[in-house]
mmCIF file of the N, C-alpha and C atoms, coordinates in Angstrom:
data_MODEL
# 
_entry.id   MODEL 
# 
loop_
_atom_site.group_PDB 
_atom_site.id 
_atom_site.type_symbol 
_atom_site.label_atom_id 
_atom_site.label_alt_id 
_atom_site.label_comp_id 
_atom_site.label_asym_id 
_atom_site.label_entity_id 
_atom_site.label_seq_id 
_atom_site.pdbx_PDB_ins_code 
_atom_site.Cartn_x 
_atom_site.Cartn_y 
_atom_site.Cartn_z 
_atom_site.occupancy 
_atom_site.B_iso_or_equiv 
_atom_site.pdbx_formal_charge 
_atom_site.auth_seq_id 
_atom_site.auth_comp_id 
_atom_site.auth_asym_id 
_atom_site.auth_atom_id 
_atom_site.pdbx_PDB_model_num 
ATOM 1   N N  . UNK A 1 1  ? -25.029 -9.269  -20.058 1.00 0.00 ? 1  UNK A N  1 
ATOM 2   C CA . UNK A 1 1  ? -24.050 -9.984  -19.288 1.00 0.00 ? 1  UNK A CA 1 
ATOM 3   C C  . UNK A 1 1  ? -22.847 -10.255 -20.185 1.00 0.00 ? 1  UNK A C  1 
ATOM 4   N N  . UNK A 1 2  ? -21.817 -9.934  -19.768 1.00 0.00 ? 2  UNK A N  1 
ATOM 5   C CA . UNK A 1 2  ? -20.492 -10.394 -20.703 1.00 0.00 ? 2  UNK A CA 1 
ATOM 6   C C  . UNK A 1 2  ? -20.007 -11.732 -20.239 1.00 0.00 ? 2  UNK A C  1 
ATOM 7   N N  . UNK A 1 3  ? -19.279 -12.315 -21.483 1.00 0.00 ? 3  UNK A N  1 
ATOM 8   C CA . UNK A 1 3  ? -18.798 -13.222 -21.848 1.00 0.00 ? 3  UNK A CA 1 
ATOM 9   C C  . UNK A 1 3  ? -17.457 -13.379 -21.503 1.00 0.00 ? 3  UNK A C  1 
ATOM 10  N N  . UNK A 1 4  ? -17.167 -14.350 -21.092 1.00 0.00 ? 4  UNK A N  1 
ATOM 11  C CA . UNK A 1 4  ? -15.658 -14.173 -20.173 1.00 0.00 ? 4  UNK A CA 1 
ATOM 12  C C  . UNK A 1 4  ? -14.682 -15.601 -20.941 1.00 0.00 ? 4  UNK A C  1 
ATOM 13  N N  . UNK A 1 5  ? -13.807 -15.551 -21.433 1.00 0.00 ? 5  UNK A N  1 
ATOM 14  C CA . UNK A 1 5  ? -13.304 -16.781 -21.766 1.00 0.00 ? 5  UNK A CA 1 
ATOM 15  C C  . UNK A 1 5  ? -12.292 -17.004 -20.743 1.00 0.00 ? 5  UNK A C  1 
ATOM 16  N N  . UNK A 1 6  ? -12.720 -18.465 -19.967 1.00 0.00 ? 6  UNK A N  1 
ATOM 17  C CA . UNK A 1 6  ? -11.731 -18.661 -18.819 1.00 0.00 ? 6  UNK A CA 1 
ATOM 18  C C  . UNK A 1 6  ? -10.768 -20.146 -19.768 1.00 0.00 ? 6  UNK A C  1 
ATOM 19  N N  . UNK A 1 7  ? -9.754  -20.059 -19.146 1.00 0.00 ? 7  UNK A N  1 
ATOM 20  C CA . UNK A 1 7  ? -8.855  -21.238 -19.580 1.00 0.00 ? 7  UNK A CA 1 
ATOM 21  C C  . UNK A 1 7  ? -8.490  -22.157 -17.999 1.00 0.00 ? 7  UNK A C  1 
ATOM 22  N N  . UNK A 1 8  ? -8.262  -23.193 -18.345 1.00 0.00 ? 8  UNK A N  1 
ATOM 23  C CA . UNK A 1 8  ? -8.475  -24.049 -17.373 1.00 0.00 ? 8  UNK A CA 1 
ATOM 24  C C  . UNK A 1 8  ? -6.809  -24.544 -16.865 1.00 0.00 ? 8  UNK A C  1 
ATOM 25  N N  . UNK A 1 9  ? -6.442  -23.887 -17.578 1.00 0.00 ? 9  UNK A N  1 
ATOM 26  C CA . UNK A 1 9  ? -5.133  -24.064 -17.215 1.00 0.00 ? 9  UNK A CA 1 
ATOM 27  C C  . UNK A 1 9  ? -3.900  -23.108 -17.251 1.00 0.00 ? 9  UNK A C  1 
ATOM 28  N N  . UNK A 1 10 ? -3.260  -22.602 -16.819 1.00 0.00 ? 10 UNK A N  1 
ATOM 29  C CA . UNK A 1 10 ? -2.074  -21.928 -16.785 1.00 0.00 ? 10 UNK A CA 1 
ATOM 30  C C  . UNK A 1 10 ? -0.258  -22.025 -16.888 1.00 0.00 ? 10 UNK A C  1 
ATOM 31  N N  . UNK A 1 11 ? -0.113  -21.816 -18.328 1.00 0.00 ? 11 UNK A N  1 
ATOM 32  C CA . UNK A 1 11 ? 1.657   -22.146 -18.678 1.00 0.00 ? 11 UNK A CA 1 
ATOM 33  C C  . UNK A 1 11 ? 2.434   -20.811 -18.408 1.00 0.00 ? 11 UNK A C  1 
ATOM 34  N N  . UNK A 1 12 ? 3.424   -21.489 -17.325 1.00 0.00 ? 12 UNK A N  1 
ATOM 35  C CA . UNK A 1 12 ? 4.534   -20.639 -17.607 1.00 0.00 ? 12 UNK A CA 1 
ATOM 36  C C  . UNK A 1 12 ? 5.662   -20.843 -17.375 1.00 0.00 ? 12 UNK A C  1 
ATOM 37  N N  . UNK A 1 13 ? 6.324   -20.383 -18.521 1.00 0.00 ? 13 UNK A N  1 
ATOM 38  C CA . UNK A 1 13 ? 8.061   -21.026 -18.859 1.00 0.00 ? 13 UNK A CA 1 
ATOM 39  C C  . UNK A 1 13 ? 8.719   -21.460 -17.559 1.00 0.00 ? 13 UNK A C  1 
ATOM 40  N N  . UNK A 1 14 ? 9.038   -22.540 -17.691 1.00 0.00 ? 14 UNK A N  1 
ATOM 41  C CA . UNK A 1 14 ? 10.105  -23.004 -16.372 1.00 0.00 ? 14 UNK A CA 1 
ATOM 42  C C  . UNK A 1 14 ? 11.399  -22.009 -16.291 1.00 0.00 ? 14 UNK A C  1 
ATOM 43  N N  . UNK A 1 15 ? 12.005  -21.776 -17.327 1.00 0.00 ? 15 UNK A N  1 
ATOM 44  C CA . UNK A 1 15 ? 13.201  -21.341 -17.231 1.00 0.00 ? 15 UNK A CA 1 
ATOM 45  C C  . UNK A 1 15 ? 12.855  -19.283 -16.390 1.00 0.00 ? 15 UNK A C  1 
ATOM 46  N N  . UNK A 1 16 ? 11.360  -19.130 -16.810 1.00 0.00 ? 16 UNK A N  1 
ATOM 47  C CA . UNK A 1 16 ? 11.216  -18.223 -16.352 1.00 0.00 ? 16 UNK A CA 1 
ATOM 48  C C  . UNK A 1 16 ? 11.115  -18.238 -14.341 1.00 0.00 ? 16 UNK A C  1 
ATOM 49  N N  . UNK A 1 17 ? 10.230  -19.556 -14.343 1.00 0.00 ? 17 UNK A N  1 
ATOM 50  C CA . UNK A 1 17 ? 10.817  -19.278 -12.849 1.00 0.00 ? 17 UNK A CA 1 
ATOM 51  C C  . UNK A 1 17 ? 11.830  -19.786 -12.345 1.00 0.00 ? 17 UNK A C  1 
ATOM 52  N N  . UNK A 1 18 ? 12.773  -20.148 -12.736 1.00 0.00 ? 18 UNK A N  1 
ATOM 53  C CA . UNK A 1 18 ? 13.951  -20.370 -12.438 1.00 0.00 ? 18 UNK A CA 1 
ATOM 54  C C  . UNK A 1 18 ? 14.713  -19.292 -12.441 1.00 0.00 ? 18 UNK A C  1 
ATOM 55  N N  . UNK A 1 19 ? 14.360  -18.389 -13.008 1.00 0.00 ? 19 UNK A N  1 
ATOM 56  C CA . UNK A 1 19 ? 15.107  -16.914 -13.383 1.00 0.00 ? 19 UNK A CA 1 
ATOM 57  C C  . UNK A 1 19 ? 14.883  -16.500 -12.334 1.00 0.00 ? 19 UNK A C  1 
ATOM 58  N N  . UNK A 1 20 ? 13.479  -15.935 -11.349 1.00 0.00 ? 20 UNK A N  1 
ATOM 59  C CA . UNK A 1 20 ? 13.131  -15.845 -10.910 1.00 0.00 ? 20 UNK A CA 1 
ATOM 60  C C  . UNK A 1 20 ? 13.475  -16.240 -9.161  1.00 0.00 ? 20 UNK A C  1 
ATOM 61  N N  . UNK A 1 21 ? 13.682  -17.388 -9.533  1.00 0.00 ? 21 UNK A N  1 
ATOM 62  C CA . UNK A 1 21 ? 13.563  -18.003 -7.960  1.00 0.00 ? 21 UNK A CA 1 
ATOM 63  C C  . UNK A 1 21 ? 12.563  -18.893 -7.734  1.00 0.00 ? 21 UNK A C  1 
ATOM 64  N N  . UNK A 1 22 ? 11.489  -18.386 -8.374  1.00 0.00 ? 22 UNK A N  1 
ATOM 65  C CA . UNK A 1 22 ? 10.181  -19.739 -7.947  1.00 0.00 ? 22 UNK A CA 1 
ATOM 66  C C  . UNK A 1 22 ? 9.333   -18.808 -8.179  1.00 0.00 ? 22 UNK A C  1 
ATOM 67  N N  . UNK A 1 23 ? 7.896   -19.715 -7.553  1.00 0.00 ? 23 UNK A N  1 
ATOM 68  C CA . UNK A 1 23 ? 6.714   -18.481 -7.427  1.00 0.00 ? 23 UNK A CA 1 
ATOM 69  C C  . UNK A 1 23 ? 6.091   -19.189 -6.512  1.00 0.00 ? 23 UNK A C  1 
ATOM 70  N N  . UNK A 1 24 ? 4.804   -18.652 -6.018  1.00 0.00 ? 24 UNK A N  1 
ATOM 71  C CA . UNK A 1 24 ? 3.281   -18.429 -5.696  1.00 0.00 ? 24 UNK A CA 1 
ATOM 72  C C  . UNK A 1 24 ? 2.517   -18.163 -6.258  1.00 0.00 ? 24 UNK A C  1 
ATOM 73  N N  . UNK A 1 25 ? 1.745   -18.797 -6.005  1.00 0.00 ? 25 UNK A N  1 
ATOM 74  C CA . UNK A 1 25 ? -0.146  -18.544 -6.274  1.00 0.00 ? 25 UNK A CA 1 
ATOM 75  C C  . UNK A 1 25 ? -0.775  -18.746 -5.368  1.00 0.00 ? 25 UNK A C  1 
ATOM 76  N N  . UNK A 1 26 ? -1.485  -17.687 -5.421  1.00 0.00 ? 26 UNK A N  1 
ATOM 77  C CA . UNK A 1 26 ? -2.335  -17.457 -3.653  1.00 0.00 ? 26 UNK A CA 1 
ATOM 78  C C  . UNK A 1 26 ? -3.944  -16.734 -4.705  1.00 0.00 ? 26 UNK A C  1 
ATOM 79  N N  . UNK A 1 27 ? -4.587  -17.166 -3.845  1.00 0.00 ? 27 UNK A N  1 
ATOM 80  C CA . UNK A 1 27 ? -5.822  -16.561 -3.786  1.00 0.00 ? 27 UNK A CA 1 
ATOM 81  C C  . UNK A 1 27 ? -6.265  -15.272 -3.512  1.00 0.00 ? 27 UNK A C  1 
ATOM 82  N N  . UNK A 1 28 ? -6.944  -14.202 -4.084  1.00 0.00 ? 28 UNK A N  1 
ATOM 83  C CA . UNK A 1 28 ? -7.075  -12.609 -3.944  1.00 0.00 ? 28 UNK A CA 1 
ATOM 84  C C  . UNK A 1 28 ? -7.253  -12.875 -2.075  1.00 0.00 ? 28 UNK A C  1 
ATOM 85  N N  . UNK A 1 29 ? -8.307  -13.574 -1.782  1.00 0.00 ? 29 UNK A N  1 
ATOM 86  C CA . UNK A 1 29 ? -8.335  -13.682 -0.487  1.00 0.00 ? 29 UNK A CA 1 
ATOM 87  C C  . UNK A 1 29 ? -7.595  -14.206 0.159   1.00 0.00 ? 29 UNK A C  1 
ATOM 88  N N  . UNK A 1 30 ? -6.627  -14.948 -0.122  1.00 0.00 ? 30 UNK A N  1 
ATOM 89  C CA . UNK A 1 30 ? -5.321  -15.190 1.042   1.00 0.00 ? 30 UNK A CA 1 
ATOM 90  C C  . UNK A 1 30 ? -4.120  -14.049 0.793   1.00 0.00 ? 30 UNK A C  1 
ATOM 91  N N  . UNK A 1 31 ? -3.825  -13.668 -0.461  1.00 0.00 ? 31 UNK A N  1 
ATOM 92  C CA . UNK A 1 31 ? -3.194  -12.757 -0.612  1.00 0.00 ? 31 UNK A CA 1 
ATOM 93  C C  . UNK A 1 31 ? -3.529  -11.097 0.542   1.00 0.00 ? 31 UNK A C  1 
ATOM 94  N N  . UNK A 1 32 ? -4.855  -10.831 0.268   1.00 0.00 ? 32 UNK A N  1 
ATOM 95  C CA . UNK A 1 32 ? -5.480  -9.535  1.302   1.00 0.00 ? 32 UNK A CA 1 
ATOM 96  C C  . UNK A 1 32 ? -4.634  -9.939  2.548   1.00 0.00 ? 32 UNK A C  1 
ATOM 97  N N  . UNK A 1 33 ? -5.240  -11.387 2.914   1.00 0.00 ? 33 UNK A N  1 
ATOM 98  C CA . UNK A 1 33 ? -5.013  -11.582 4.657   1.00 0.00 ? 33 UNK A CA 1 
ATOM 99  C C  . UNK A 1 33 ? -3.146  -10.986 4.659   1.00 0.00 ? 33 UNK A C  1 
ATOM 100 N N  . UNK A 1 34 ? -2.632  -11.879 3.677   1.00 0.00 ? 34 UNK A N  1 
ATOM 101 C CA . UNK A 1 34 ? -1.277  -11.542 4.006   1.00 0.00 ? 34 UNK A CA 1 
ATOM 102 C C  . UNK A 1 34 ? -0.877  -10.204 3.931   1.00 0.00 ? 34 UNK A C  1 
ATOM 103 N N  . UNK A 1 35 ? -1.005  -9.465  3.299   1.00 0.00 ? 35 UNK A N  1 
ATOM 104 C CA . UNK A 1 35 ? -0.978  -8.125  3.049   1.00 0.00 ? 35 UNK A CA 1 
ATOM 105 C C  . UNK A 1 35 ? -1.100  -7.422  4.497   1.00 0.00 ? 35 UNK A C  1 
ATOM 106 N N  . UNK A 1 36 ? -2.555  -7.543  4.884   1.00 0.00 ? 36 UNK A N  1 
ATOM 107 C CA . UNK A 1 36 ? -2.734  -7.275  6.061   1.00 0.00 ? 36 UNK A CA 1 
ATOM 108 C C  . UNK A 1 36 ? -1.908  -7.953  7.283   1.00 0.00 ? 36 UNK A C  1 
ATOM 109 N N  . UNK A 1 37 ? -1.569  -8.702  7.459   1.00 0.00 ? 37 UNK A N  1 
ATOM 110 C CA . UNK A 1 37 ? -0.330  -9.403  8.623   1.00 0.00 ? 37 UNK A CA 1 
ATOM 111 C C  . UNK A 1 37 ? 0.798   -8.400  8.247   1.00 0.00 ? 37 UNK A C  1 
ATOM 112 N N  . UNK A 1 38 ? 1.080   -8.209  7.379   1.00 0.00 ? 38 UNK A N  1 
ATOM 113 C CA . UNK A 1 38 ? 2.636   -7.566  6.747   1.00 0.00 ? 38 UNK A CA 1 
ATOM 114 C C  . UNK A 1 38 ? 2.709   -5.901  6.930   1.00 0.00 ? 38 UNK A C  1 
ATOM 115 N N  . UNK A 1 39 ? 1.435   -5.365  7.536   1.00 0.00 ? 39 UNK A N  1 
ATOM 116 C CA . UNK A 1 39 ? 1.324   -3.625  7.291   1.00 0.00 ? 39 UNK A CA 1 
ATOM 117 C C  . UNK A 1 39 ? 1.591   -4.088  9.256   1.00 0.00 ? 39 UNK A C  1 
ATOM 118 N N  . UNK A 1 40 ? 2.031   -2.919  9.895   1.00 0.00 ? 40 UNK A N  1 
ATOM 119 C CA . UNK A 1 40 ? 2.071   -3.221  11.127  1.00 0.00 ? 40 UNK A CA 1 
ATOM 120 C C  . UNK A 1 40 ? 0.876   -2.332  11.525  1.00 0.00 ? 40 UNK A C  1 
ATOM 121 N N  . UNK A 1 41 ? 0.965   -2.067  12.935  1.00 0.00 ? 41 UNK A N  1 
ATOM 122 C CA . UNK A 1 41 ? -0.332  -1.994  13.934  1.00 0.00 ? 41 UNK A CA 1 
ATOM 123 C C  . UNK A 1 41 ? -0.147  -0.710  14.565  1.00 0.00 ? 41 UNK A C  1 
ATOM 124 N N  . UNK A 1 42 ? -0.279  -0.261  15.154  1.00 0.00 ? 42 UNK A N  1 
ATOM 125 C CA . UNK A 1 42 ? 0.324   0.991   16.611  1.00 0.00 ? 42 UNK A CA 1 
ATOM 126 C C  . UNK A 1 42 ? -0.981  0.963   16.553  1.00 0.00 ? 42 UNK A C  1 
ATOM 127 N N  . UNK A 1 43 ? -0.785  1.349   18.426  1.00 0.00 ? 43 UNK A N  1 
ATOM 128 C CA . UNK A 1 43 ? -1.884  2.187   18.810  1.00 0.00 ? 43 UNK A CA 1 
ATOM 129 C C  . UNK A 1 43 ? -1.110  3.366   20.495  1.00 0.00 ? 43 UNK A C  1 
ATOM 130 N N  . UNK A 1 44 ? -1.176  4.536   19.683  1.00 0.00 ? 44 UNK A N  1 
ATOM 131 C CA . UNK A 1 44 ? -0.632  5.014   20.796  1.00 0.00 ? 44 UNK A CA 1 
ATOM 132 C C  . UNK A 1 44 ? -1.974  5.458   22.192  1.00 0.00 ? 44 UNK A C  1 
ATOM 133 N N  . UNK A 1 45 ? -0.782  5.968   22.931  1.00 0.00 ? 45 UNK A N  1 
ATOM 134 C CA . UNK A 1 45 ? -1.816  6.218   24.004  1.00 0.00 ? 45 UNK A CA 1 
ATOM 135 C C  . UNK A 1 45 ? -1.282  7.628   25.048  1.00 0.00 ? 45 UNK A C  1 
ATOM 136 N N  . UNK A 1 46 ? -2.069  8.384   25.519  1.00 0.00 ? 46 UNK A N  1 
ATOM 137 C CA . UNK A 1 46 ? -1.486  9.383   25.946  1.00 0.00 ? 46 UNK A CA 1 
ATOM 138 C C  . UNK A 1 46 ? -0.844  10.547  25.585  1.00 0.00 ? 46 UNK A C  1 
ATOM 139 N N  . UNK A 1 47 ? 0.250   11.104  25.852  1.00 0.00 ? 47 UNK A N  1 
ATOM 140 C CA . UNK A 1 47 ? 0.799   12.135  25.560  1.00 0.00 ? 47 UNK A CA 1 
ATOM 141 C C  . UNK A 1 47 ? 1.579   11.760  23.650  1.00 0.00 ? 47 UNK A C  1 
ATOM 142 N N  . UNK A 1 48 ? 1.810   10.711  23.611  1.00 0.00 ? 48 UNK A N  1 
ATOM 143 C CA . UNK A 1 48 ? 2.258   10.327  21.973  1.00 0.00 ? 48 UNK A CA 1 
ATOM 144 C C  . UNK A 1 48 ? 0.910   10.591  20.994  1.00 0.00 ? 48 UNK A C  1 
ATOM 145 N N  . UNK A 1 49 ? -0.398  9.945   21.801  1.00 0.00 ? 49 UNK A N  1 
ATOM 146 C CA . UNK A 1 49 ? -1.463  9.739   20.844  1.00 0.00 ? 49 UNK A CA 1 
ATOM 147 C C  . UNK A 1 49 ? -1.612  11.210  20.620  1.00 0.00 ? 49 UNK A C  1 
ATOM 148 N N  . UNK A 1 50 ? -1.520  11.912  21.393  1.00 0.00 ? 50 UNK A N  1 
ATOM 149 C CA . UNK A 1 50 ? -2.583  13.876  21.628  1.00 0.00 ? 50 UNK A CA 1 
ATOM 150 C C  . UNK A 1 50 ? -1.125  14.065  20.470  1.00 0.00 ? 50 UNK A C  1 
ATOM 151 N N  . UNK A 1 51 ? 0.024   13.835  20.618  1.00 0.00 ? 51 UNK A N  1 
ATOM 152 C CA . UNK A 1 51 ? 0.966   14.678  19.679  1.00 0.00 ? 51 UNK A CA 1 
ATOM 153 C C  . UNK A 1 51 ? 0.657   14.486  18.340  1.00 0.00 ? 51 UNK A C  1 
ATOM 154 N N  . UNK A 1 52 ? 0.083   13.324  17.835  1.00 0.00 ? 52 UNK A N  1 
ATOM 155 C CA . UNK A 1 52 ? -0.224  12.978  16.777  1.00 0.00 ? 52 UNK A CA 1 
ATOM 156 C C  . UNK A 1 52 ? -1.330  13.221  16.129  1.00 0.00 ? 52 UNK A C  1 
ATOM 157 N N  . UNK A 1 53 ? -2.161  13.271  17.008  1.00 0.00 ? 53 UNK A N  1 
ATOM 158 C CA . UNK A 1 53 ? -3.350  13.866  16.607  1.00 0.00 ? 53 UNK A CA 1 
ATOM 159 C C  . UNK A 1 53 ? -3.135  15.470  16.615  1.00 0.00 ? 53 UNK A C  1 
ATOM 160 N N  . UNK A 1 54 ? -2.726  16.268  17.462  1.00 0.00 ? 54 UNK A N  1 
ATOM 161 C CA . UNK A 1 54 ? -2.091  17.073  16.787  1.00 0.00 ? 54 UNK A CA 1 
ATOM 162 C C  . UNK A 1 54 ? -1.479  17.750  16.022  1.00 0.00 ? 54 UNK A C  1 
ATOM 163 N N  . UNK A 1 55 ? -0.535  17.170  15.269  1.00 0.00 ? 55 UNK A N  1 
ATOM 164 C CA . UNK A 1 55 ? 0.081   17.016  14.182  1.00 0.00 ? 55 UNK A CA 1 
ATOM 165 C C  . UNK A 1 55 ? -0.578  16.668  12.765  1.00 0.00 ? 55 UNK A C  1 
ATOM 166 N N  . UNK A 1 56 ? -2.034  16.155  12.830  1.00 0.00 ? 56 UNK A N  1 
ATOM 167 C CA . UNK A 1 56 ? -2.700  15.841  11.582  1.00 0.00 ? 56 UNK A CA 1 
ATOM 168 C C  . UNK A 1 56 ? -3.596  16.670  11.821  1.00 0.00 ? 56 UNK A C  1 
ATOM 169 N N  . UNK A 1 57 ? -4.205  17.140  13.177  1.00 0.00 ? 57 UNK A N  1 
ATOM 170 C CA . UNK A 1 57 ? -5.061  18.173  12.997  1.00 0.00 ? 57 UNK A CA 1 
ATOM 171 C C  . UNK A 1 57 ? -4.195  19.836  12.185  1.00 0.00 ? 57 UNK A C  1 
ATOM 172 N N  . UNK A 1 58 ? -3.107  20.203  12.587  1.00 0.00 ? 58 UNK A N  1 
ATOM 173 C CA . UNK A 1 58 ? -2.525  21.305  11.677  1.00 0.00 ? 58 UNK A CA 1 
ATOM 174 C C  . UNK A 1 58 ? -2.353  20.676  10.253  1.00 0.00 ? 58 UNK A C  1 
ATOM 175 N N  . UNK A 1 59 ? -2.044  19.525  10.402  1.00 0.00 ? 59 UNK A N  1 
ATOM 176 C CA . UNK A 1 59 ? -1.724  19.567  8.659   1.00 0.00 ? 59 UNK A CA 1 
ATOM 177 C C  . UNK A 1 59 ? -2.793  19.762  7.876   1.00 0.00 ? 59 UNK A C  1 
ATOM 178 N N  . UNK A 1 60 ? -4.229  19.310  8.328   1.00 0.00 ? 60 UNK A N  1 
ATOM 179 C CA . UNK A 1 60 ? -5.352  19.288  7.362   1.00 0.00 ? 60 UNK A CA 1 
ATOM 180 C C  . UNK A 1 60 ? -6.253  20.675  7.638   1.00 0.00 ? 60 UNK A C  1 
ATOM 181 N N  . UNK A 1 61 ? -5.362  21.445  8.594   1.00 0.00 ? 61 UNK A N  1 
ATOM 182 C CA . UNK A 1 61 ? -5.984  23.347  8.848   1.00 0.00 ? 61 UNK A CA 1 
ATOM 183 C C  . UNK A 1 61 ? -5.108  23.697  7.442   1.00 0.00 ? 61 UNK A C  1 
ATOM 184 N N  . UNK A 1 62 ? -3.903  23.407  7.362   1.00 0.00 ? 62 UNK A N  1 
ATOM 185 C CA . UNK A 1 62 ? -2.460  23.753  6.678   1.00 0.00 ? 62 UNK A CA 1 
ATOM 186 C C  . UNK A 1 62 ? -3.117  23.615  4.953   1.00 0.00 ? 62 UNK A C  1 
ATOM 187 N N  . UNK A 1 63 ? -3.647  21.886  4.949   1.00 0.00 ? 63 UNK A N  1 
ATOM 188 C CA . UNK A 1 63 ? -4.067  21.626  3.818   1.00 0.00 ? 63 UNK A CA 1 
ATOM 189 C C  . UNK A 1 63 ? -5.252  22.516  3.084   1.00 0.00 ? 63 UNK A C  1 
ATOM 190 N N  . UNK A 1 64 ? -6.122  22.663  4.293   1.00 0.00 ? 64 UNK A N  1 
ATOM 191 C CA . UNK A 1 64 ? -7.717  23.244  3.529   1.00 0.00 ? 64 UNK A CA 1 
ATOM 192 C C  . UNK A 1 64 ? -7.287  25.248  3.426   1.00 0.00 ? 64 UNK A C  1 
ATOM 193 N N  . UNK A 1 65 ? -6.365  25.566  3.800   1.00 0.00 ? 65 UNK A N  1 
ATOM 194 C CA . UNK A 1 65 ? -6.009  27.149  4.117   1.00 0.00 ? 65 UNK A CA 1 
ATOM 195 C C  . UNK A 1 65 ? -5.138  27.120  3.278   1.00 0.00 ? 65 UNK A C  1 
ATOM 196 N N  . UNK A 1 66 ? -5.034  26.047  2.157   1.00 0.00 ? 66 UNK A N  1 
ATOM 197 C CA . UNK A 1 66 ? -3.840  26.585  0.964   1.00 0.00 ? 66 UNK A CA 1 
ATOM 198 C C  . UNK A 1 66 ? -2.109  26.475  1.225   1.00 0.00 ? 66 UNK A C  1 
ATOM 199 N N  . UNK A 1 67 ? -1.741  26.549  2.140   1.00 0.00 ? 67 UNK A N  1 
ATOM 200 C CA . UNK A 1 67 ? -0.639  26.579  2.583   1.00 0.00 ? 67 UNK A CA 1 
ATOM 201 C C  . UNK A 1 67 ? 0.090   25.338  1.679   1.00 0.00 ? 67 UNK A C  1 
ATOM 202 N N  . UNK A 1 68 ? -0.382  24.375  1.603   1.00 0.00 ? 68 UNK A N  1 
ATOM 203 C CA . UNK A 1 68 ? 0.224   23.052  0.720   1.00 0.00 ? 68 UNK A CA 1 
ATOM 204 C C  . UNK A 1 68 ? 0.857   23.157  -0.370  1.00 0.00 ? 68 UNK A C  1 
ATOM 205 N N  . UNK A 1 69 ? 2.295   22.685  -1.009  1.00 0.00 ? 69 UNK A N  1 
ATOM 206 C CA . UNK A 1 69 ? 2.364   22.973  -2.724  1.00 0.00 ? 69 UNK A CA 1 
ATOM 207 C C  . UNK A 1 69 ? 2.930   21.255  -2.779  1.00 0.00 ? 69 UNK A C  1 
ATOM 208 N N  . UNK A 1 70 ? 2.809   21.417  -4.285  1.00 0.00 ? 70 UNK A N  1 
ATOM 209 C CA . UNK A 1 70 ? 3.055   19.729  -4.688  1.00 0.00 ? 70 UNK A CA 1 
ATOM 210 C C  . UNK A 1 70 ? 4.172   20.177  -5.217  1.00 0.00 ? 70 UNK A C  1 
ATOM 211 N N  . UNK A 1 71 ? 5.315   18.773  -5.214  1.00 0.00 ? 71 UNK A N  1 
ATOM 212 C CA . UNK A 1 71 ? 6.816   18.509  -4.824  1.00 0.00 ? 71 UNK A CA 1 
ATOM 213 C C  . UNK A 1 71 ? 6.933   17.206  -6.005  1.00 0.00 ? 71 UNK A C  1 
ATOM 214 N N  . UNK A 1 72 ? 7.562   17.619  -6.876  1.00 0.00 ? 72 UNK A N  1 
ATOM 215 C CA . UNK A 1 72 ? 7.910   16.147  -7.576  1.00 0.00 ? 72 UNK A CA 1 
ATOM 216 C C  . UNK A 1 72 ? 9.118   15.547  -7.097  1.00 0.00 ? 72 UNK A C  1 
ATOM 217 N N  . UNK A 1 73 ? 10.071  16.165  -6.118  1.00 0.00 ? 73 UNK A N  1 
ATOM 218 C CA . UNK A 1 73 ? 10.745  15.167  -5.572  1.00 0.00 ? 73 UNK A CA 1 
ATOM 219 C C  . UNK A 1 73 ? 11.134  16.159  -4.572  1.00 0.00 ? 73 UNK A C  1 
ATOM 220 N N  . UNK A 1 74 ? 12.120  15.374  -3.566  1.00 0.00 ? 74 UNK A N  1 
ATOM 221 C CA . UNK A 1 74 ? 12.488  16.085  -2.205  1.00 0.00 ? 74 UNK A CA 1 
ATOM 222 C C  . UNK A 1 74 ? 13.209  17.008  -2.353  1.00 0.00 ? 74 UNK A C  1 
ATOM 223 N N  . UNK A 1 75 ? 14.231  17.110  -3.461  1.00 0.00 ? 75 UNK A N  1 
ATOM 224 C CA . UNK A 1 75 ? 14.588  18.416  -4.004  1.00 0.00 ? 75 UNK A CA 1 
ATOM 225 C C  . UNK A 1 75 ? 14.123  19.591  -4.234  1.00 0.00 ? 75 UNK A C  1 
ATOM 226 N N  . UNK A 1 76 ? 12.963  19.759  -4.159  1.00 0.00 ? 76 UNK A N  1 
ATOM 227 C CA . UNK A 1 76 ? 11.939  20.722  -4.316  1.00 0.00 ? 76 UNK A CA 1 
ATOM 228 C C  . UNK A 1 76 ? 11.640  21.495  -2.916  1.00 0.00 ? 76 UNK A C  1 
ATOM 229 N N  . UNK A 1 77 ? 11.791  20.686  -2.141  1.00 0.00 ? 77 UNK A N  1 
ATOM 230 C CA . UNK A 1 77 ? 11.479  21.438  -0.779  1.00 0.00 ? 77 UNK A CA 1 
ATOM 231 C C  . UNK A 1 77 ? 12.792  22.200  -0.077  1.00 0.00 ? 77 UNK A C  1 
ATOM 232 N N  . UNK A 1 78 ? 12.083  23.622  0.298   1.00 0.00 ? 78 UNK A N  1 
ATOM 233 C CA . UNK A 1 78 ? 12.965  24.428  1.124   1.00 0.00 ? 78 UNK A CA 1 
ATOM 234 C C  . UNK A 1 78 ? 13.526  24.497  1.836   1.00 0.00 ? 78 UNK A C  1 
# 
């Protein structure tokens, strides 16, 4: 089992958050939730949903048949 040295307290320069603007401290688990509120949602339906699913079904025929090349930036593409 490892040994963990926790400190019971946490300093940090005022002038740094003042630089800053301020801060937060949130919890890994309130942080997730927010994260998740902040990504949005869709759910299509119908003739949008079939186009889309469409559209990922060729890309991953496209992907596994080689057709794919890697792009280090958008300049790269034809």
């Amino acid at each position: 089992m490892a040994i963990q040295n926790v400190k019971k307290s946490i300093n940090i320069p005022i002038d740094t958050v003042q630089k800053i603007g301020g801060m937060v401290i949130l919890s890994l688990r309130e942080y997730k939730k927010l994260c998740e509120k902040v990504t949005p949602m869709y759910q299509l339906k119908g003739k949008e949903a079939s186009e889309v699913d469409n559209l990922v079904r060729d890309g991953q025929r496209e992907y596994k048949a080689g057709k794919c090349k890697t792009i280090k930036s958008l300049a790269d593409l034809d």
